[in-house]
C-alpha positions as CSV (number, residue, x, y, z in Angstrom):
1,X,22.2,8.0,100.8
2,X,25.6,6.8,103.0
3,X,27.5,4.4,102.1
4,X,26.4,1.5,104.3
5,X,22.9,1.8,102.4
6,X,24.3,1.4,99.1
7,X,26.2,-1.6,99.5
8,X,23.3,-3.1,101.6
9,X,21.2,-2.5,97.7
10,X,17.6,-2.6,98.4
11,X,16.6,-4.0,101.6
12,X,13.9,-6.6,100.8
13,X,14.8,-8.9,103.6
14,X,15.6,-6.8,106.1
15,X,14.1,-6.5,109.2
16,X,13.2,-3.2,110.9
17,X,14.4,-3.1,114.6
18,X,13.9,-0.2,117.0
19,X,17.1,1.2,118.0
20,X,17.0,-0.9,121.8
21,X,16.4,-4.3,120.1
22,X,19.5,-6.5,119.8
23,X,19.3,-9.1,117.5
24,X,21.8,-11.8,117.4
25,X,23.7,-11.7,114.3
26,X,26.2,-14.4,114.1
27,X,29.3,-13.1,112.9
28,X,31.4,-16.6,113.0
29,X,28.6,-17.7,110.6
30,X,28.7,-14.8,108.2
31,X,32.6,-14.2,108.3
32,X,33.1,-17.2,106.4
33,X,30.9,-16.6,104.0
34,X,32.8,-13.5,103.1
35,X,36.3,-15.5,103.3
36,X,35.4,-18.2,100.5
37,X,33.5,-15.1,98.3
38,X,36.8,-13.7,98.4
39,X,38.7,-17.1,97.9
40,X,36.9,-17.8,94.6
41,X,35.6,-20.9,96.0
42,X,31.9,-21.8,94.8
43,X,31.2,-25.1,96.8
44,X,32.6,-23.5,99.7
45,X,30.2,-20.6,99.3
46,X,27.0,-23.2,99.2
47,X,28.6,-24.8,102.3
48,X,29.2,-22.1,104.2
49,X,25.5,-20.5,103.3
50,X,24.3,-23.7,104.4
51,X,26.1,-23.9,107.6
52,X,25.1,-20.6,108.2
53,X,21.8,-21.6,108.1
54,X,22.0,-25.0,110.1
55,X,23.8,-22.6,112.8
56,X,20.8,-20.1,112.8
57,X,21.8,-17.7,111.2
58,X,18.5,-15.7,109.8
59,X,17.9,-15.0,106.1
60,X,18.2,-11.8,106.6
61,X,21.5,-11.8,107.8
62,X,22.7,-14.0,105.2
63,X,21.2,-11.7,102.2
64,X,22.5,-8.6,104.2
65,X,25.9,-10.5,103.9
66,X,25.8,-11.6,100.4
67,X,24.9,-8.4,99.2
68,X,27.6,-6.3,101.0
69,X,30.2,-8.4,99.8
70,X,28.4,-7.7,96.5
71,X,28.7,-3.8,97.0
72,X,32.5,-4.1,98.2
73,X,33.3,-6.2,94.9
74,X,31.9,-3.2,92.8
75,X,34.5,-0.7,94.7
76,X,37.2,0.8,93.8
77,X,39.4,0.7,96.3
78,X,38.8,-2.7,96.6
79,X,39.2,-3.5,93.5
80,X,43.0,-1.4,93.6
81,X,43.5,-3.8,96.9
82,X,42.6,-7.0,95.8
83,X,43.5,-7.0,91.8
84,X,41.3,-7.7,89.6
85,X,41.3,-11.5,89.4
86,X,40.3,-11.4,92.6
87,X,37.2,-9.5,91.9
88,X,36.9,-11.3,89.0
89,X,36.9,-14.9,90.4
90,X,34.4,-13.5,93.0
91,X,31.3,-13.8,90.9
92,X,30.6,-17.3,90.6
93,X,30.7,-18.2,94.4
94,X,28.6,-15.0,95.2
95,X,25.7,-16.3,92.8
96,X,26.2,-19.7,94.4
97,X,25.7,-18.1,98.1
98,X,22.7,-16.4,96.4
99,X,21.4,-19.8,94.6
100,X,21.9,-21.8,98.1
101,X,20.1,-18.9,100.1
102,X,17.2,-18.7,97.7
103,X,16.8,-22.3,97.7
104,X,16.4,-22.7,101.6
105,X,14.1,-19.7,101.6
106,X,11.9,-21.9,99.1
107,X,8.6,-23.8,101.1
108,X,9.0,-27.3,100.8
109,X,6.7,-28.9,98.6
110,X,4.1,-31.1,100.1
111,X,4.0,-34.8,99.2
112,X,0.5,-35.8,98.8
C-alpha cells in the first residue's frame, strides 16, 4: 500500500475515474479547509465545508480532503513540524468538517 492510499483511509466516497477523465477538483475550495483544520478553528471548519459545498465542490472531494488531513495529523513528521498542540487542537474542527459534510450528504426530509 503507498502512502497516498493510507492517508486517503478507505475510499467509500471516491469515485473511480479512468486515467483520461479530468475531474474538476476545486483546490481554492479545499485549501481552506485544510488552513482552519490546521488553525484549530471549529466554526471555520463548518463554514468552510459549507462553502465548499455552495461552490461545488463534490462530496467526494471534500471526504478525500478531510480525511488526508486526518492521515497527515497521525504523522510523525508532522507532528515533529507542527508541535503537538497543534495536532492536538486539530481534532475538534476535523470532526466538525466531518459533522457539516455528513449532514449535507443527508436527503432532506419530505414535509407532508
Amino acid at each position: 500500500m503507498d502512502a497516498v492510499q493510507i492517508l486517503q483511509g478507505p475510499a467509500k466516497l471516491e469515485e473511480k475515474h479512468a486515467p483520461s477523465e479530468k475531474t474538476d477538483v476545486r483546490l481554492q475550495d479545499l485549501l481552506p479547509i485544510a488552513m482552519v483544520i490546521v488553525g484549530g478553528c471549529e466554526s471555520c471548519a463548518e463554514k468552510m465545508v459549507e462553502r465548499a459545498i455552495h461552490e461545488g465542490s463534490s462530496f467526494q472531494d471534500i471526504d478525500k480532503t478531510l480525511r488526508i488531513i486526518a492521515g497527515m495529523q497521525k504523522l510523525g513528521c508532522f507532528a515533529n513540524a507542527v508541535g503537538p498542540e497543534v495536532v492536538s487542537r486539530m481534532d475538534k474542527p476535523l470532526e466538525a468538517g466531518r459533522r457539516t459534510l455528513e449532514k449535507a450528504m443527508q436527503p432532506s426530509p419530505i414535509l407532508t
